[in-house]
N, CA, C and O atoms as a GROMACS GRO file, in nm:
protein
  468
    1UNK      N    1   5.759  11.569  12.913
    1UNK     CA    2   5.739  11.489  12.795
    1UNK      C    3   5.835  11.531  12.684
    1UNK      O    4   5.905  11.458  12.615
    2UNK      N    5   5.824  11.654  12.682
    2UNK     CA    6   5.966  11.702  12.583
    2UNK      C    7   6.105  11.682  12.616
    2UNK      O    8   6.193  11.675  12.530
    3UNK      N    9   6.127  11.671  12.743
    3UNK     CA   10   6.266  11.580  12.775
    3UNK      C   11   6.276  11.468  12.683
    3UNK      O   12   6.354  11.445  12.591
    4UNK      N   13   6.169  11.398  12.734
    4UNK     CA   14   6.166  11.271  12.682
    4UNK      C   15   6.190  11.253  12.524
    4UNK      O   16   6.300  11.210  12.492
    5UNK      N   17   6.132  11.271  12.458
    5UNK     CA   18   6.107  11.320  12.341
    5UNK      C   19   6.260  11.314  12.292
    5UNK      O   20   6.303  11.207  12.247
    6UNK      N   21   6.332  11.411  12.300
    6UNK     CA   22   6.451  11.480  12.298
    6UNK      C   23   6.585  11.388  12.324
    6UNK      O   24   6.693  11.372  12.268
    7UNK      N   25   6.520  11.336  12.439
    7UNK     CA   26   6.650  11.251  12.486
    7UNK      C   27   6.664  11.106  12.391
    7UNK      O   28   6.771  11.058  12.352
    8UNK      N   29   6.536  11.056  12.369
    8UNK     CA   30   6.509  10.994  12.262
    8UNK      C   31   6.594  11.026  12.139
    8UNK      O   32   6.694  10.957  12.120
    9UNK      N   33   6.565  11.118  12.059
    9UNK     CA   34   6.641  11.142  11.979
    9UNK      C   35   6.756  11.172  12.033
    9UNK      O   36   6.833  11.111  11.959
   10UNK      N   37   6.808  11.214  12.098
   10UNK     CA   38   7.000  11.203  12.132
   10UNK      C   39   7.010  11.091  12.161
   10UNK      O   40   7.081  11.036  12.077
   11UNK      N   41   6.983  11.036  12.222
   11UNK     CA   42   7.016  10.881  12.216
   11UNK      C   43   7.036  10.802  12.080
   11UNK      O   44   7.135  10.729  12.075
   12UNK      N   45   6.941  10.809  11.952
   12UNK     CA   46   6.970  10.783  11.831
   12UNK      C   47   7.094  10.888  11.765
   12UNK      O   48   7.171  10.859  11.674
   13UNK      N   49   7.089  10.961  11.807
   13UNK     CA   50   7.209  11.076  11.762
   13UNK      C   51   7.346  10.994  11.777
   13UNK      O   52   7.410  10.959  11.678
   14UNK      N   53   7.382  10.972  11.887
   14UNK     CA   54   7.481  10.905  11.961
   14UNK      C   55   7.497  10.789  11.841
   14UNK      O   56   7.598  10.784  11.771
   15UNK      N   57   7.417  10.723  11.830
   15UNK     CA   58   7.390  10.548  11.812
   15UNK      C   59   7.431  10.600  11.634
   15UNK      O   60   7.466  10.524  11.544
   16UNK      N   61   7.414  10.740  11.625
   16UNK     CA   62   7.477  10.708  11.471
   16UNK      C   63   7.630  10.808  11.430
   16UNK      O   64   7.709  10.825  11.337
   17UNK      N   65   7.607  10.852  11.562
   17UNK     CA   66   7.829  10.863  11.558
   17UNK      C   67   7.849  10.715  11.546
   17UNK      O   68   7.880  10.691  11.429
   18UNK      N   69   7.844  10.600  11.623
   18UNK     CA   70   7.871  10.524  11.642
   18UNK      C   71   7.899  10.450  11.436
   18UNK      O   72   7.996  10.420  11.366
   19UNK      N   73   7.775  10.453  11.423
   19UNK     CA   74   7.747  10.404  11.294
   19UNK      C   75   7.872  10.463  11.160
   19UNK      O   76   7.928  10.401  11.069
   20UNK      N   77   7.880  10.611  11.207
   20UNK     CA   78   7.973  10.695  11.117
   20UNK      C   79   8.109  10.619  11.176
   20UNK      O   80   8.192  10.694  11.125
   21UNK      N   81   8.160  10.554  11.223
   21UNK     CA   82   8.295  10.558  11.285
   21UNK      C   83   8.275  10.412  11.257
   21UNK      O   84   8.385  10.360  11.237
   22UNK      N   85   8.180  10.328  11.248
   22UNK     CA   86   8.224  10.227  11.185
   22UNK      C   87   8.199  10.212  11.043
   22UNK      O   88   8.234  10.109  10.986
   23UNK      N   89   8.116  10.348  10.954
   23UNK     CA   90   8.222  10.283  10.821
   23UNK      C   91   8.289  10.371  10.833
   23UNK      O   92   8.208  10.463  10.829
   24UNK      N   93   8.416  10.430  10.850
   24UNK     CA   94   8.485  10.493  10.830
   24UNK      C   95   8.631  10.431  10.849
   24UNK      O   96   8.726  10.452  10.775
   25UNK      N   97   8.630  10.338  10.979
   25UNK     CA   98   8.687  10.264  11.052
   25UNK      C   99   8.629  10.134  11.043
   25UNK      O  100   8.534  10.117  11.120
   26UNK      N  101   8.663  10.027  10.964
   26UNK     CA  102   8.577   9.920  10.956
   26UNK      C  103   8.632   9.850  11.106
   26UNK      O  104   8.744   9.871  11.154
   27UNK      N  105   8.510   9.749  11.174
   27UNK     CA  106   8.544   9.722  11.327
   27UNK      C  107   8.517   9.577  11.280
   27UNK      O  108   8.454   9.560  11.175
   28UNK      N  109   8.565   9.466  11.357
   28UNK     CA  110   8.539   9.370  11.400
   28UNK      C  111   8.439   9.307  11.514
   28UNK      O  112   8.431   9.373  11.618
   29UNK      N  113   8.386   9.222  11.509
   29UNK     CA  114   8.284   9.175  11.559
   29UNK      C  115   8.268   9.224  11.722
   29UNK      O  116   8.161   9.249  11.777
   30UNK      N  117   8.444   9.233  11.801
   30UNK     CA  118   8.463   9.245  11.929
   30UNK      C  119   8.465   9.410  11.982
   30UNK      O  120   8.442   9.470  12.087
   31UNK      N  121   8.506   9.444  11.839
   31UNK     CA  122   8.500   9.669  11.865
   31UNK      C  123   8.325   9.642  11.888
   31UNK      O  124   8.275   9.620  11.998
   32UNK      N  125   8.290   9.646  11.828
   32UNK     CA  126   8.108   9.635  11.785
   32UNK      C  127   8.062   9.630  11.902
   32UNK      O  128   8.008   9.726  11.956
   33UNK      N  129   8.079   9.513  11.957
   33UNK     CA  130   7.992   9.466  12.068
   33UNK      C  131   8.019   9.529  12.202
   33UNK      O  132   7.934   9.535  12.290
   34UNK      N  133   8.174   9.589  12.216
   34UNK     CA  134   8.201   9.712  12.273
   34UNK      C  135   8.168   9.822  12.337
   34UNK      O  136   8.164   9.871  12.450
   35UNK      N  137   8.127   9.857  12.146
   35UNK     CA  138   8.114   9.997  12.149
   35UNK      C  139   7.970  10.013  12.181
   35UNK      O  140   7.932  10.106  12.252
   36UNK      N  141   7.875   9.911  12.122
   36UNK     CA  142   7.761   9.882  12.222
   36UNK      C  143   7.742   9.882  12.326
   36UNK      O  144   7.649   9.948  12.372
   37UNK      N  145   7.819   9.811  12.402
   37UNK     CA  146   7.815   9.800  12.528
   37UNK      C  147   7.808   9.950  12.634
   37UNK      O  148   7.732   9.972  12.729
   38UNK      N  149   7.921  10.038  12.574
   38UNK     CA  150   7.953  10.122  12.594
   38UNK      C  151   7.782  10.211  12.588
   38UNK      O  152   7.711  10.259  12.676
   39UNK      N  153   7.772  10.201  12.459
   39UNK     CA  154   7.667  10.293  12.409
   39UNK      C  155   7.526  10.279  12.501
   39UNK      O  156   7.453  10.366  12.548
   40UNK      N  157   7.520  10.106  12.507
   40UNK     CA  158   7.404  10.147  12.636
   40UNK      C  159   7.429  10.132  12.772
   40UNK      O  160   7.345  10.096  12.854
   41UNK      N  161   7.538  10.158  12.795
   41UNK     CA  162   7.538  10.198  12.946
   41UNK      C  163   7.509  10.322  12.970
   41UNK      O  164   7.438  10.356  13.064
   42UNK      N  165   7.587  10.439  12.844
   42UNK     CA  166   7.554  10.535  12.839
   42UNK      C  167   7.412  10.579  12.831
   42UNK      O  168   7.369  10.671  12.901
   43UNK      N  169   7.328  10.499  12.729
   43UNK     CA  170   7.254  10.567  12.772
   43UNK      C  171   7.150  10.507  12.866
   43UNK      O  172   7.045  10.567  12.888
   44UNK      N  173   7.168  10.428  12.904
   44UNK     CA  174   7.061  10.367  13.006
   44UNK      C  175   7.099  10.494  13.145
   44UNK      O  176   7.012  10.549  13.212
   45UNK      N  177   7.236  10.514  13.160
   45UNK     CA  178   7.263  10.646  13.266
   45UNK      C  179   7.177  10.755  13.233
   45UNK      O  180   7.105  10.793  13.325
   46UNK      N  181   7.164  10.830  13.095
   46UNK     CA  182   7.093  10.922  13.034
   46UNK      C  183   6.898  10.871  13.092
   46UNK      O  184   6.828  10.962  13.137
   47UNK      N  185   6.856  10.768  13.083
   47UNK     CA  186   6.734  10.733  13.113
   47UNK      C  187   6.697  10.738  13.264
   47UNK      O  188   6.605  10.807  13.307
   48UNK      N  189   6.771  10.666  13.335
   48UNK     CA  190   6.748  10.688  13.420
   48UNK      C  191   6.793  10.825  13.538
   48UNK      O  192   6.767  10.827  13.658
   49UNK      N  193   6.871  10.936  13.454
   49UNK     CA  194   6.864  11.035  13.528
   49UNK      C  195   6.734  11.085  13.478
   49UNK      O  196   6.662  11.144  13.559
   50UNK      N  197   6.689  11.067  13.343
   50UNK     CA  198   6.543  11.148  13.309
   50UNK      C  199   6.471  11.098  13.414
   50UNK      O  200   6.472  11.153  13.524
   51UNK      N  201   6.422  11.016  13.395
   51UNK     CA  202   6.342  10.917  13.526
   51UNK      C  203   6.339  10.969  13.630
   51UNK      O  204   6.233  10.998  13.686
   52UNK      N  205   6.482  10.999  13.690
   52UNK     CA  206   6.485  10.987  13.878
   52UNK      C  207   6.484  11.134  13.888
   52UNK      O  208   6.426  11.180  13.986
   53UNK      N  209   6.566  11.257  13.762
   53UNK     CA  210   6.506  11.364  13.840
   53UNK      C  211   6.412  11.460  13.778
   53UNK      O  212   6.386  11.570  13.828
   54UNK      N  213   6.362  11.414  13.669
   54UNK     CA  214   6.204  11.485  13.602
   54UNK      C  215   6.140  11.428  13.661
   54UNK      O  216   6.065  11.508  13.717
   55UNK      N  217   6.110  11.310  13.697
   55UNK     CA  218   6.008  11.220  13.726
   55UNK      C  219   6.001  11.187  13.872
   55UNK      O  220   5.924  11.100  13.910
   56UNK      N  221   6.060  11.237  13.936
   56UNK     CA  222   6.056  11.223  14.089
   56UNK      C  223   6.074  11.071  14.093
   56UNK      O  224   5.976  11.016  14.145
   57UNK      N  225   6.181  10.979  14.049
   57UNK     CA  226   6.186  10.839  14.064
   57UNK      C  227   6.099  10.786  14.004
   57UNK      O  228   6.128  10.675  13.959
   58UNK      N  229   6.013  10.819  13.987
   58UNK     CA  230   5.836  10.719  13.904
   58UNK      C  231   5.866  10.723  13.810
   58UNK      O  232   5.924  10.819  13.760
   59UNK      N  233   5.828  10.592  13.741
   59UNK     CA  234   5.850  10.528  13.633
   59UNK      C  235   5.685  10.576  13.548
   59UNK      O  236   5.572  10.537  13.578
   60UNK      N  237   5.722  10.660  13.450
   60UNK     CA  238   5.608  10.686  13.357
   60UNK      C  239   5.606  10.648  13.208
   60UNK      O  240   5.696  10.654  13.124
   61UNK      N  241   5.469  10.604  13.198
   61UNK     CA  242   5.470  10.539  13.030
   61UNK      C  243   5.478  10.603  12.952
   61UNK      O  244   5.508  10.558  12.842
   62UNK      N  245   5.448  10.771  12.976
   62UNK     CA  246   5.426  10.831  12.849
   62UNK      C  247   5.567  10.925  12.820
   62UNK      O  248   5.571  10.991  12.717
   63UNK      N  249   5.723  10.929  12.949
   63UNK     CA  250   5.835  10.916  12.931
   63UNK      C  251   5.875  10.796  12.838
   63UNK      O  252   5.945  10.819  12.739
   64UNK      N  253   5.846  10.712  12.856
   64UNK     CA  254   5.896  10.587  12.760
   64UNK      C  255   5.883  10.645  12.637
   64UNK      O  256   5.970  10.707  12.576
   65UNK      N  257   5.728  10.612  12.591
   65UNK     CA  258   5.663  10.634  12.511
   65UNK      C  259   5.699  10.752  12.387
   65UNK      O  260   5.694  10.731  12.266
   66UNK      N  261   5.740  10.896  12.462
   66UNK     CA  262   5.797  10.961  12.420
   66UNK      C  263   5.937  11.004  12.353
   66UNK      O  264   5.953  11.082  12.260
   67UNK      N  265   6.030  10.935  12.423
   67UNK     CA  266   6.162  10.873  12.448
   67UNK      C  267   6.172  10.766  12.296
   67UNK      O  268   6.256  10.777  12.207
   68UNK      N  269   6.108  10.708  12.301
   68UNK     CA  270   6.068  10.601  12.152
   68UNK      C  271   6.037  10.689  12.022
   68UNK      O  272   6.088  10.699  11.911
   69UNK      N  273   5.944  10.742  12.081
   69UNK     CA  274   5.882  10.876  11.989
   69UNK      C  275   5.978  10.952  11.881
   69UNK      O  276   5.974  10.961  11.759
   70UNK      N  277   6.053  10.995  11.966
   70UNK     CA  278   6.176  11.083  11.974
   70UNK      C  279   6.287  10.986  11.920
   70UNK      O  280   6.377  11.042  11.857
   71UNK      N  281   6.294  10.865  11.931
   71UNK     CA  282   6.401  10.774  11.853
   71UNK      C  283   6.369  10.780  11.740
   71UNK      O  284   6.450  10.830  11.663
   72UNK      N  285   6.239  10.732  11.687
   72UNK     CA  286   6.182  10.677  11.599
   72UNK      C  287   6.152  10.809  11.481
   72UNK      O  288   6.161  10.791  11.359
   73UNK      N  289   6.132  10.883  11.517
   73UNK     CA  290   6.123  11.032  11.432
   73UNK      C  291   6.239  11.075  11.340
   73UNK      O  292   6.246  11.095  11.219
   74UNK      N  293   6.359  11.084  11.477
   74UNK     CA  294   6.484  11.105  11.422
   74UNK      C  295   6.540  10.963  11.314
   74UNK      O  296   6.585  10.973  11.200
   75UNK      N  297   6.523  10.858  11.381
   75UNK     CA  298   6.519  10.786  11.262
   75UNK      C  299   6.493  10.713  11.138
   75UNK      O  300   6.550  10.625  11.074
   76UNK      N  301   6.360  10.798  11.128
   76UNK     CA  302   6.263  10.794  10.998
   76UNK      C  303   6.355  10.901  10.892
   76UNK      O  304   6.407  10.889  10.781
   77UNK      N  305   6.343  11.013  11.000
   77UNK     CA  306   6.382  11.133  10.888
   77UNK      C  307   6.498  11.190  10.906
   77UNK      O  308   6.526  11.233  10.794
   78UNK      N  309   6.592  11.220  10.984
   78UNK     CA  310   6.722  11.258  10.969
   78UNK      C  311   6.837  11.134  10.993
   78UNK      O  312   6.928  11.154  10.912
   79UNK      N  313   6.855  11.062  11.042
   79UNK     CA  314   6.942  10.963  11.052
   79UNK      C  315   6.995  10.898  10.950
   79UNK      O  316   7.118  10.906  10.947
   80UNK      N  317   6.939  10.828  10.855
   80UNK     CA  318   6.980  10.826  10.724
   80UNK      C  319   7.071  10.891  10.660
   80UNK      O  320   7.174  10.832  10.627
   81UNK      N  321   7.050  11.035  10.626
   81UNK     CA  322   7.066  11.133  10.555
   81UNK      C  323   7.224  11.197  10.618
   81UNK      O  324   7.327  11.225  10.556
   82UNK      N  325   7.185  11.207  10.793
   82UNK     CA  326   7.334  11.227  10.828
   82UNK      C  327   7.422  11.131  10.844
   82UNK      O  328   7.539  11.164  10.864
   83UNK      N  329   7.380  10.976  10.839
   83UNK     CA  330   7.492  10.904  10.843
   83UNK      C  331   7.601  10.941  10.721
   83UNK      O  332   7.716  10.979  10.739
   84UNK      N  333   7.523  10.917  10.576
   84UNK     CA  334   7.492  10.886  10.486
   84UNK      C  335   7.609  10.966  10.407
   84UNK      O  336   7.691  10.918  10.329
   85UNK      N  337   7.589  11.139  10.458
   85UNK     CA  338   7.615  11.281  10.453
   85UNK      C  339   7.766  11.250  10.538
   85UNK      O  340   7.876  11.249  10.483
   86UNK      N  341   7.755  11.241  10.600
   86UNK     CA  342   7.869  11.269  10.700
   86UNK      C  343   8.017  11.176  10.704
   86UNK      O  344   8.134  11.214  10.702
   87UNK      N  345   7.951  11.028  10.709
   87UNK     CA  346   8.069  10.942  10.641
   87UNK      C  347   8.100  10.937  10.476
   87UNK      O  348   8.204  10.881  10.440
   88UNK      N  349   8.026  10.987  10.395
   88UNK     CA  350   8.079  11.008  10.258
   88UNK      C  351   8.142  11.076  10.275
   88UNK      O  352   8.252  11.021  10.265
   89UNK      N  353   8.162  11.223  10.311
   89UNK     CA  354   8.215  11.345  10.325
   89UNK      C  355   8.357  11.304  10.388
   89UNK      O  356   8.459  11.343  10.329
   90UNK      N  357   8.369  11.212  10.527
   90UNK     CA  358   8.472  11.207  10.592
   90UNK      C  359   8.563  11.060  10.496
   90UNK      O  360   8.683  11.042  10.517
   91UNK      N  361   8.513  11.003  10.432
   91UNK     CA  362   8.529  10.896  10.319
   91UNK      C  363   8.602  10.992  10.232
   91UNK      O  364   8.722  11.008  10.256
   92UNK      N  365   8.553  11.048  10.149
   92UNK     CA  366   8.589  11.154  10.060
   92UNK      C  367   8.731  11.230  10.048
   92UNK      O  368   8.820  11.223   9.964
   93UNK      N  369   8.717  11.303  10.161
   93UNK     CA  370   8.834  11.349  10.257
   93UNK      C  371   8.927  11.296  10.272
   93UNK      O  372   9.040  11.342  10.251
   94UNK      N  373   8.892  11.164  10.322
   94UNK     CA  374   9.046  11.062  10.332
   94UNK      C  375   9.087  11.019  10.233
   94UNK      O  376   9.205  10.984  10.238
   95UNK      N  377   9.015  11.001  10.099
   95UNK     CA  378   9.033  10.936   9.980
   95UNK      C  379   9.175  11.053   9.911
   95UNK      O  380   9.291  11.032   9.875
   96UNK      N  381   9.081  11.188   9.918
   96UNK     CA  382   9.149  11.288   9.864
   96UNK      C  383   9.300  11.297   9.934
   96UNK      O  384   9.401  11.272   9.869
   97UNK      N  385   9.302  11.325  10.036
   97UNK     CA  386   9.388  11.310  10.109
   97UNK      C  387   9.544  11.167  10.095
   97UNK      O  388   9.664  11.174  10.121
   98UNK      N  389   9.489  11.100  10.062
   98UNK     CA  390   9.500  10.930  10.038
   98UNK      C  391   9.642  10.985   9.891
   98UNK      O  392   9.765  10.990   9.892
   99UNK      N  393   9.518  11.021   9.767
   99UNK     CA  394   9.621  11.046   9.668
   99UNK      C  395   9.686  11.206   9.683
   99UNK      O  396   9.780  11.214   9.604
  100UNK      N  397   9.670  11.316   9.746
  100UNK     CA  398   9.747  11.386   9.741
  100UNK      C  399   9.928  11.332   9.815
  100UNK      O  400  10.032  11.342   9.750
  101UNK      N  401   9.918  11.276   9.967
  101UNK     CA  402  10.000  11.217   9.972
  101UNK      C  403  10.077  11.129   9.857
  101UNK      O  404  10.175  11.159   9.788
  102UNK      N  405  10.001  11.014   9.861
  102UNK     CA  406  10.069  10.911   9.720
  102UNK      C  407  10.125  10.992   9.636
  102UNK      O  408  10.236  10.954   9.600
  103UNK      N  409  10.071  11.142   9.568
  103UNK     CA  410  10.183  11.179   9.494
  103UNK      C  411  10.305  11.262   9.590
  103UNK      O  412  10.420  11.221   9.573
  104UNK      N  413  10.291  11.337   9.657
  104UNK     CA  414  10.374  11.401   9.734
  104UNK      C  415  10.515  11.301   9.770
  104UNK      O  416  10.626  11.347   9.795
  105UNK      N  417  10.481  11.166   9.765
  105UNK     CA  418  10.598  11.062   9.829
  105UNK      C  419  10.610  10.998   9.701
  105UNK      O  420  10.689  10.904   9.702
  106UNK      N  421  10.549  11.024   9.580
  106UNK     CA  422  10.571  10.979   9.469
  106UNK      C  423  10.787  10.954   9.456
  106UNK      O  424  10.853  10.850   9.456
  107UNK      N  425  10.830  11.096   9.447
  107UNK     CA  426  10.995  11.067   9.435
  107UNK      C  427  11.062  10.994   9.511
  107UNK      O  428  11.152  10.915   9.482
  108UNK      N  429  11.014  11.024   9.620
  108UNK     CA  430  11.086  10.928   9.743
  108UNK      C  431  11.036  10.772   9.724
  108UNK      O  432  11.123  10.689   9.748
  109UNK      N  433  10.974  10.747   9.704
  109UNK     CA  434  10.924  10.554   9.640
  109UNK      C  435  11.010  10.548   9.518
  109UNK      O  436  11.075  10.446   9.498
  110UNK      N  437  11.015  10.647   9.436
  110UNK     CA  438  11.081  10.651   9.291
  110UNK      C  439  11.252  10.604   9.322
  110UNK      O  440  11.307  10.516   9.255
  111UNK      N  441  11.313  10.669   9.422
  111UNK     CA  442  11.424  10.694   9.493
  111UNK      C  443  11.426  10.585   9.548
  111UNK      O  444  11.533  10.537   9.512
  112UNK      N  445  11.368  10.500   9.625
  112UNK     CA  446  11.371  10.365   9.714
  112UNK      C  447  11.376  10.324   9.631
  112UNK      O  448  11.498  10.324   9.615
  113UNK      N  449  11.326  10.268   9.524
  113UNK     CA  450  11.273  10.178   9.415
  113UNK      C  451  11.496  10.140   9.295
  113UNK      O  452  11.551  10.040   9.248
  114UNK      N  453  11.523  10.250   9.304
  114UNK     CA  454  11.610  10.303   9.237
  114UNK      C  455  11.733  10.256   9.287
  114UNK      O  456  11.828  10.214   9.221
  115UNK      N  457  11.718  10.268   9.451
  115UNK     CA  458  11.810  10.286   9.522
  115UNK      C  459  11.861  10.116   9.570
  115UNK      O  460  11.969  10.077   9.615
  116UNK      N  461  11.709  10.023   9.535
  116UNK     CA  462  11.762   9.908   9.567
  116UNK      C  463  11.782   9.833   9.429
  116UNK      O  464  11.712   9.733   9.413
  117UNK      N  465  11.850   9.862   9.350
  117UNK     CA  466  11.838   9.820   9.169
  117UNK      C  467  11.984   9.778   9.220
  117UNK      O  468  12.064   9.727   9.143
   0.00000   0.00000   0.00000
């Protein structure tokens, strides 16, 4: 049941890299549906190895159940907070980054600018 539980929440874990990388990277309708795609194949593989080798193949409700549990927890109370946390931070970063360049190439634009007068 604590597999379950667990895997549940990594599964929402996953689902909010995903989330961080699209604002960070704004996607179009066709990345999206993709990266979805991607995301539950992955984890439908992740489910059904819980399944076939905790569970001796049998399909149990209170794996589900738990598995949900474990989504739903993580995304009451931490999911938010690390999206939230994590793409500001990597936002931030690039911003900073953004104008230290812009000035660093400041002369050389100054110089282009000059150079076609």
């Amino acid at each position: 049941m604590l597999h379950s539980f667990l895997l549940g929440a990594f599964i929402t874990f996953c689902y909010d890299i995903f989330r961080i990388l699209r604002r960070i990277i704004p996607h179009g309708i066709f990345w999206i549906s993709l990266e979805d795609l991607i995301f539950w194949v992955m984890a439908t593989g992740g489910i059904f190895y819980l399944l076939y080798y905790e569970n001796n193949g049998m399909f149990r409700w209170f794996a589900v159940i738990s598995a949900a549990a474990g989504m739903l927890l993580y995304k009451k109370t931490l999911s938010l907070g690390f999206v939230s946390l994590v793409s500001g931070a990597v936002n931030g970063t690039l911003r900073f980054l953004r104008k230290i360049l812009w000035r660093l190439t400041a002369p050389a634009r100054r110089f282009l600018r000059w150079s076609k007068r």
